[in-house]
C-alpha positions in Angstrom: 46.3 -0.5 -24.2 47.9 1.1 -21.3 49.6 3.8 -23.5 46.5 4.8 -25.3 44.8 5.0 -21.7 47.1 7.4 -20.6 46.8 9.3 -23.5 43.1 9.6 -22.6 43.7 10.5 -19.3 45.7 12.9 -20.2 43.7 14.7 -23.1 40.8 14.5 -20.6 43.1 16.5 -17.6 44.3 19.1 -20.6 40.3 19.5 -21.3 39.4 20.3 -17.7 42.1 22.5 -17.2 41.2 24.3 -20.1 38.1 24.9 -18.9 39.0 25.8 -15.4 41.2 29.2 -17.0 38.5 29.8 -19.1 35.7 29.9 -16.8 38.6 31.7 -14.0 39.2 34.3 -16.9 35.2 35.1 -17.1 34.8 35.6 -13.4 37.8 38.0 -13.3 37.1 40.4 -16.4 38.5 43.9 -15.5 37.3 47.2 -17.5 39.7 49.9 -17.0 39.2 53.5 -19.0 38.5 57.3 -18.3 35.8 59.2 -17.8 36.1 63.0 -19.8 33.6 65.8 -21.0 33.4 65.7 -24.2 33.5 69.5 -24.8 36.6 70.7 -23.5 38.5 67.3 -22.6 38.4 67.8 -18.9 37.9 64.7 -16.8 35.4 63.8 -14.5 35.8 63.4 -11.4 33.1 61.0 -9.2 31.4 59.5 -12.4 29.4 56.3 -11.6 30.2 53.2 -13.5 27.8 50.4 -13.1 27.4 47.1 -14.1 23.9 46.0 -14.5 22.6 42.5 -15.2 20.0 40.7 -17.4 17.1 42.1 -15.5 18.2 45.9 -15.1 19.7 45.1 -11.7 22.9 46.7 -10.1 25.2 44.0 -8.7 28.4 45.9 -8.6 30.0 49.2 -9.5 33.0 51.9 -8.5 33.4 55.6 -9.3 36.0 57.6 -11.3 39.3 59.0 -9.1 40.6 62.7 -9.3 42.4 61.7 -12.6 39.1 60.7 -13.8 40.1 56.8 -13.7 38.2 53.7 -12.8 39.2 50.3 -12.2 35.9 47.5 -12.2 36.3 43.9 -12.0 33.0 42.8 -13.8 30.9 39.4 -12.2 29.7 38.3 -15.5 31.1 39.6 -19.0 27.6 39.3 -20.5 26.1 42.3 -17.9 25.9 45.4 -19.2 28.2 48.5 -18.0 26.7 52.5 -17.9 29.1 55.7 -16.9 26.6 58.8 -15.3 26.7 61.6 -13.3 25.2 64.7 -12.7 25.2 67.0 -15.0 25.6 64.8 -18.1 23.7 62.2 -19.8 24.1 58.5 -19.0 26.1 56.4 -21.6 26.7 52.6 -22.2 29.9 51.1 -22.8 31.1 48.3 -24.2 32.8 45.3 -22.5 36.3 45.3 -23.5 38.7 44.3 -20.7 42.0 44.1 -23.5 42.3 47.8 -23.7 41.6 50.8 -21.5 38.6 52.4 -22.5 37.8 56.5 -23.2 34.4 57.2 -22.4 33.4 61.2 -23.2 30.3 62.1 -21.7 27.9 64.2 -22.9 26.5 67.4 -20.5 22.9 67.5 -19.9 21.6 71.2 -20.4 17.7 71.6 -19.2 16.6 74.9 -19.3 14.7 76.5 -16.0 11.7 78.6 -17.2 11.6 80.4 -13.8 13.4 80.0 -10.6 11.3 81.6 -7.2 12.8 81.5 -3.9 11.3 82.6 -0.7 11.8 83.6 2.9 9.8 83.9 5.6 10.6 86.5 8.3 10.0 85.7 12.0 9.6 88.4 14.9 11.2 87.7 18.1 9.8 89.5 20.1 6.8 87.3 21.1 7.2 85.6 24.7 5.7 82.4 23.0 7.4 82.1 20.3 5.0 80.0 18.2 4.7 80.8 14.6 1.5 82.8 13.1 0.3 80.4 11.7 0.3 77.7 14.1 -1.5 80.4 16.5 -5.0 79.7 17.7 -5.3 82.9 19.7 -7.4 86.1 18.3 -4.9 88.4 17.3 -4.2 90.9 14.0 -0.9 92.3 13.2 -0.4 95.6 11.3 2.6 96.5 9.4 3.3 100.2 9.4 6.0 100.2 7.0 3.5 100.9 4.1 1.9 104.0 6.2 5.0 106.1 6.7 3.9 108.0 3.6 0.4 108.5 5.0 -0.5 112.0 7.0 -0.8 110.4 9.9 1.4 111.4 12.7 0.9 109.2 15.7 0.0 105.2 15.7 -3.5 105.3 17.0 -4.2 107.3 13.6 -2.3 104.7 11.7 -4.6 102.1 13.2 -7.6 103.9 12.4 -10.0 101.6 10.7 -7.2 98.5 10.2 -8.2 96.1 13.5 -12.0 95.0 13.5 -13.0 95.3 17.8 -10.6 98.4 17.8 -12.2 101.4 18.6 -10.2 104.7 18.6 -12.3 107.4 20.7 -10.8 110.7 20.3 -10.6 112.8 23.0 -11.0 116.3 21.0 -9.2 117.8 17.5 -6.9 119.9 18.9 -3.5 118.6 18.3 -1.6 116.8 21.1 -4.9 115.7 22.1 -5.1 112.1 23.9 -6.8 109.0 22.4 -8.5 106.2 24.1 -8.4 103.0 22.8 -11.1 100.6 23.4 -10.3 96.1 22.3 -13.6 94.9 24.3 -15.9 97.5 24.7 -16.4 99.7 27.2 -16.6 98.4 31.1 -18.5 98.7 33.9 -14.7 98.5 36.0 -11.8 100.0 35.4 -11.2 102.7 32.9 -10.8 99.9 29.4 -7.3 101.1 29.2 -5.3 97.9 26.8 -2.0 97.4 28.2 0.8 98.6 26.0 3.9 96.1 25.1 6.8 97.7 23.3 9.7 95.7 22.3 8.9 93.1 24.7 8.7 95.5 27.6 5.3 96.6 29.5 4.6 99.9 30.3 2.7 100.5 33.6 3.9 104.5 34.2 0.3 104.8 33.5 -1.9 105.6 36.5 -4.9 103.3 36.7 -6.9 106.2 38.2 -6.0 109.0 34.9 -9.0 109.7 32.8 -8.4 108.8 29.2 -11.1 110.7 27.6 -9.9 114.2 29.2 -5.7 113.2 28.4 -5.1 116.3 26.4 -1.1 117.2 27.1 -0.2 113.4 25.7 -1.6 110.2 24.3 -2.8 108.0 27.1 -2.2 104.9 25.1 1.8 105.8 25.0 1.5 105.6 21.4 1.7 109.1 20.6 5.3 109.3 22.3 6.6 107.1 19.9 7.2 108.1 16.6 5.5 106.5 13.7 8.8 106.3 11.5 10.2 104.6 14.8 7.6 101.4 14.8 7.8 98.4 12.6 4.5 96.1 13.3 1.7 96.8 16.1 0.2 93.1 17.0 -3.8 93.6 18.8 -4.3 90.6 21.2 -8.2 90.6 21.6 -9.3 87.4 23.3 -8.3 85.9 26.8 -6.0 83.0 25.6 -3.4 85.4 24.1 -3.9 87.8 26.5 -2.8 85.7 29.5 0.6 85.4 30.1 0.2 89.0 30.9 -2.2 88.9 34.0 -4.9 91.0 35.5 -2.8 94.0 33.6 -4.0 92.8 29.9 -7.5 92.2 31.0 -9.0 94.9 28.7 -6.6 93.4 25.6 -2.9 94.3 24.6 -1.3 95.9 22.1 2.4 95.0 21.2 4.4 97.8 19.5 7.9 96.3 17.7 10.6 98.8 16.7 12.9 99.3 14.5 16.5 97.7 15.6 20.1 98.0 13.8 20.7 95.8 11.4 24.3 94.5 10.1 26.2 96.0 7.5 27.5 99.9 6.8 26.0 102.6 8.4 22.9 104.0 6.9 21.3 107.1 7.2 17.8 108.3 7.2 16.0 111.7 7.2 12.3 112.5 6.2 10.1 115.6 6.1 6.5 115.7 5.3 4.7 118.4 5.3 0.8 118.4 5.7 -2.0 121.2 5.4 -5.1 120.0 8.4 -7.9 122.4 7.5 -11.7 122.5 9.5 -14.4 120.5 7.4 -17.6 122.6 6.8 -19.3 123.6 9.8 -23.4 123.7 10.3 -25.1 126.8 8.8 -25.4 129.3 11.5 -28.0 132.4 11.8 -26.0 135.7 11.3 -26.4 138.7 13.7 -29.8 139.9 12.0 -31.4 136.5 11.7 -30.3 135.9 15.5 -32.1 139.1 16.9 -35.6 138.5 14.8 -35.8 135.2 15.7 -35.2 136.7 19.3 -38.0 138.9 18.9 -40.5 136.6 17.6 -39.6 134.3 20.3 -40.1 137.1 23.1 -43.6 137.9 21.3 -45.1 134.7 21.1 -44.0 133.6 25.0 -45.1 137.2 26.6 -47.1 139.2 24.3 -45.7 142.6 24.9 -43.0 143.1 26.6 -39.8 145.2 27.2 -37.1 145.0 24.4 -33.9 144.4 25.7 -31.1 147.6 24.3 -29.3 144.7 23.0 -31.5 143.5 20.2 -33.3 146.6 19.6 -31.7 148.0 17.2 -32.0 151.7 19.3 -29.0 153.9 17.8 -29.0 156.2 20.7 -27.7 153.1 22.8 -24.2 153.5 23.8 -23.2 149.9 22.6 -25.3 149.9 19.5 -22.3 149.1 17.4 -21.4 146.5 19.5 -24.5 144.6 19.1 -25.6 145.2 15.7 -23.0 143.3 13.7 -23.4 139.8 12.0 -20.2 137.9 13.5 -19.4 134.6 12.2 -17.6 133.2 15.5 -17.0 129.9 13.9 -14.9 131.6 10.9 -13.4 134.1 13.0 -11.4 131.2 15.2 -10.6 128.4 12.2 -7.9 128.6 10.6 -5.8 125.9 8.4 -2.9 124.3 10.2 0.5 123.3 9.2 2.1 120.5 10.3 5.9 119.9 9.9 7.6 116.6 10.4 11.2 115.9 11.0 12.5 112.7 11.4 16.0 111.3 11.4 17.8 107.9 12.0 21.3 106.2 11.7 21.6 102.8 11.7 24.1 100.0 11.2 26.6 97.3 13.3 28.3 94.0 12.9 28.3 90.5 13.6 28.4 91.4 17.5 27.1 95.0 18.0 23.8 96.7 16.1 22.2 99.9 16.8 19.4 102.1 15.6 19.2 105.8 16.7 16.8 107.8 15.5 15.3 111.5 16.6 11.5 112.7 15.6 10.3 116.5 16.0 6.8 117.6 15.2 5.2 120.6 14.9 1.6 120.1 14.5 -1.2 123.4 14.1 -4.2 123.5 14.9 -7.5 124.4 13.0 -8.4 126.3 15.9 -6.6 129.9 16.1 -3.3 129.7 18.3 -4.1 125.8 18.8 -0.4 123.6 18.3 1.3 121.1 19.8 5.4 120.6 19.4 6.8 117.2 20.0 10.7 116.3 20.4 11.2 112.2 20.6 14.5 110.3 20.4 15.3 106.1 20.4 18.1 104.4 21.2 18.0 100.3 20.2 21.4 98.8 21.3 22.2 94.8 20.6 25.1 93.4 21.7 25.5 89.7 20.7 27.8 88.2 24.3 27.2 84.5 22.6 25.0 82.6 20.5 22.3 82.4 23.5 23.4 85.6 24.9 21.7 88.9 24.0 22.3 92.2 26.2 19.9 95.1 24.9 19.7 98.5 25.8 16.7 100.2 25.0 16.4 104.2 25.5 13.7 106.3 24.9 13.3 110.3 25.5 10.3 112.6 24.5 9.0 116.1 25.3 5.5 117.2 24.4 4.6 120.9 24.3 1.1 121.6 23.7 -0.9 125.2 23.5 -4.5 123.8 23.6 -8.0 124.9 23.2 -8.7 126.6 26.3 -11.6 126.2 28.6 -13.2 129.2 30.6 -16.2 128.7 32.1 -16.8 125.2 31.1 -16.3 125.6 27.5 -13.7 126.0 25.3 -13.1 127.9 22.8 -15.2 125.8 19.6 -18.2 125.5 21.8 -18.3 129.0 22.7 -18.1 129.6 19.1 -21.6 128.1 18.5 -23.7 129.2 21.1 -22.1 132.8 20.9 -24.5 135.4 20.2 -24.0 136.4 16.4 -25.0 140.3 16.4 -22.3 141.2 19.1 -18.9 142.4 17.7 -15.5 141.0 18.4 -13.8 144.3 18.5 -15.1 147.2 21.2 -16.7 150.3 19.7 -17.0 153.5 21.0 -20.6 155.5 20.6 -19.8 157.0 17.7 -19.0 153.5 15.9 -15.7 154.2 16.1 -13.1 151.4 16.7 -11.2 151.4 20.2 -8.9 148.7 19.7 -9.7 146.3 22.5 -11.8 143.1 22.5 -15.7 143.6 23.4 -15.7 141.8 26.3 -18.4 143.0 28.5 -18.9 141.9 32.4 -23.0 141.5 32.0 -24.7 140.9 28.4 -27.9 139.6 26.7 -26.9 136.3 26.8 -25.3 136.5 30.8 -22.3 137.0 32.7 -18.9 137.6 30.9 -17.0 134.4 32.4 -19.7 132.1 31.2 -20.4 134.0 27.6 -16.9 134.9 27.1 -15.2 136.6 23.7 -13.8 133.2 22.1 -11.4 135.3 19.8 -10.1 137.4 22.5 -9.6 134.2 25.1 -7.9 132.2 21.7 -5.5 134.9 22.1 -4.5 135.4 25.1 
């Protein structure tokens, strides 16, 4: 009895030892293998192996090394193991701890129908910084870089019609003539002048007191002194909130002009020319020198019955300066003419991680419709950044311009154009003699028909002077 008890013991202690390896052996089941592609046999480096169990869940897992090896001691044989990684489509392999496994994975090829990418550009030059579109203020921005092309030669043209609450009032035709520019209507105080910004920089040269509407030697507005190749964007600040970081001074609105500034890389060079033809648009029928006089007459006739004929309008060839008052002048034609206008412009620009500049020169040569009417304007920028430090920016901004202008002139009160219209028709721009022969001078008489010679002047003669 005792020997088969022991026996029994014995089998029984064999039995639970048994078990005890087998159930050790399941808790310690180690996969060991390579990850490769399976197109050109290269291995993977940073695959995922996981081990999953019954219910999809992850409950361990390791990655390959930079031989493409991986070592995972599995928690339960019967879980499931998957290798993926970007790139390449997931796989599931078996459970084989005897051997080490070689798993080649698959790539994962999806094609891209169409790939955008986007960039927003930012100005900094605002004092606020905030971006347009998380502004609240009244304010419209114009990019002139589409308007170089256009005939225009100075920025107040440009923004012709392009800002609603802008108006552009004109001071006259003539070239080189100034332009006042109007955000809020016209006031009751003050002279409605905006204040200019340009480059972050306000310009108060301008006398408070100067007339804008009679500015006829250069643009009031500053605009004209700049050329239009030279500016980028020109932002209109119309209401009071984004007017008031700049005081009393942008009262009647602002206008901030942003330039064109070096940009890094190799040096690049610019030069333009247009060339424009500025002609006169129709001009109101006028009476001619016989239509003038009868009209005269009849006018004389009905007012005074009869009366005393005047030797300028009646038609008497024994008068000594018949010839000079019995022509048909058209004073409008005789002082248009169609101008030219040349435009030179030329700019280098360039720099590097610390320096950038932009230089450019502008020279005009605008003519006229109006005979011996021009203006010539010479213009040079200098935009200098120089990077001292990540929050460091030392700028040097230079700007030179010359304006030469040989107006419409003004004699009596009028210039030229309007003495062109109210100029009596049937006198003669060129002097006669009694005979009807020419002398060679301008008629310019001291007293005529119409008055005194200053205030009924010879527009033709005085247009060349």
């Amino acid at each position: 009895m005792n020997t088969m008890k022991k026996i029994r013991i014995t089998i029984i202690f064999i039995a639970a030892l048994c078990s005890f390896l087998i159930a050790n052996a399941q808790e310690r089941t180690i996969l060991r293998g390579r990850v490769i592609d399976k197109g050109d046999k290269t291995t993977i480096i940073g695959a995922n192996i996981v081990e999953y169990d019954s219910e999809e869940r992850v409950v361990n897992g390791t990655i390959t090394n930079v031989n493409g090896d991986f070592v995972l001691q599995m928690l339960n044989p019967a879980n499931t193991v998957r290798v993926s990684v970007i790139g390449y489509k997931a796989q599931e392999i078996p459970v084989d701890p005897t051997k080490t496994i070689m798993i080649e994975l698959e790539s994962s090829d999806i094609a891209l129908g169409e790939v955008t990418v986007t960039a927003e550009a930012r100005s900094v030059n605002t004092l606020t910084n905030i971006d347009d579109r998380d502004k609240a203020s009244s304010s419209v921005k114009v990019d002139l870089m589409d308007m170089q092309d256009v005939g225009v030669l100075s920025a107040a043209d440009a923004l012709q019609g392009k800002v609603s609450g802008l108006d552009i009032i004109a001071a006259s035709g003539d070239p080189g003539s100034g332009s006042q520019l109007v955000i809020r209507g016209l006031s009751s105080m003050g002279n409605s002048q905006p204040l200019i910004v340009i480059d972050g920089v306000p310009q108060f040269r301008i006398s408070s007191s100067f007339d804008l509407s009679s500015a006829d030697t250069e643009d009031i507005s500053n605009l004209i002194n700049i050329a239009l190749q030279d500016i980028k964007s020109i932002e209109v600040l119309k209401d009071a909130a984004s007017t008031a970081i700049y005081g009393s001074q942008g009262a009647d609105g602002v206008l901030l002009i942003e330039t064109h500034k070096g940009r890094m890389g190799k040096v690049q060079f610019d030069y333009q020319y247009k060339n424009s033809l500025n002609f006169q648009p129709p001009a109101i029928p006028m009476l001619n020198g016989d239509e003038y006089i009868m009209l005269q007459l009849e006018a004389w006739h009905n007012a005074r019955g009869v009366f005393t004929i005047p030797q300028e309008i009646a038609y008497n060839r024994d008068y000594v300066d018949f010839y000079n008052y019995s022509q048909n002048t058209d004073w409008i034609k005789e002082i248009t003419q169609n101008g030219m206008t040349h435009d030179h412009y030329f700019s280098v620009g360039g720099g590097g991680e610390k320096t950038r500049y932009f230089t450019s020169f502008s020279y005009v040569d605008e003519g006229g419709t109006t005979i011996n009417t021009s203006a010539q304007r010479f213009s040079t920028r200098v935009n200098l950044d120089y990077f001292l430090s990540r929050n460091l920016l030392f700028q040097v901004k230079f700007n030179y311009n010359s304006n030469t202008t040989e107006g419409n002139l003004r004699l009596g009160g009028r210039n030229i154009r309007e003495m062109a219209y109210i100029k009596s028709p049937n006198m003669s721009i060129w002097e006669y003699d009694a005979y009807g022969n020419l002398t060679g001078e301008y008629f310019t008489p001291i007293n005529s028909y119409q008055g005194n010679g200053v205030t009924f002047f010879n527009p033709v003669a005085v247009a060349n002077l």
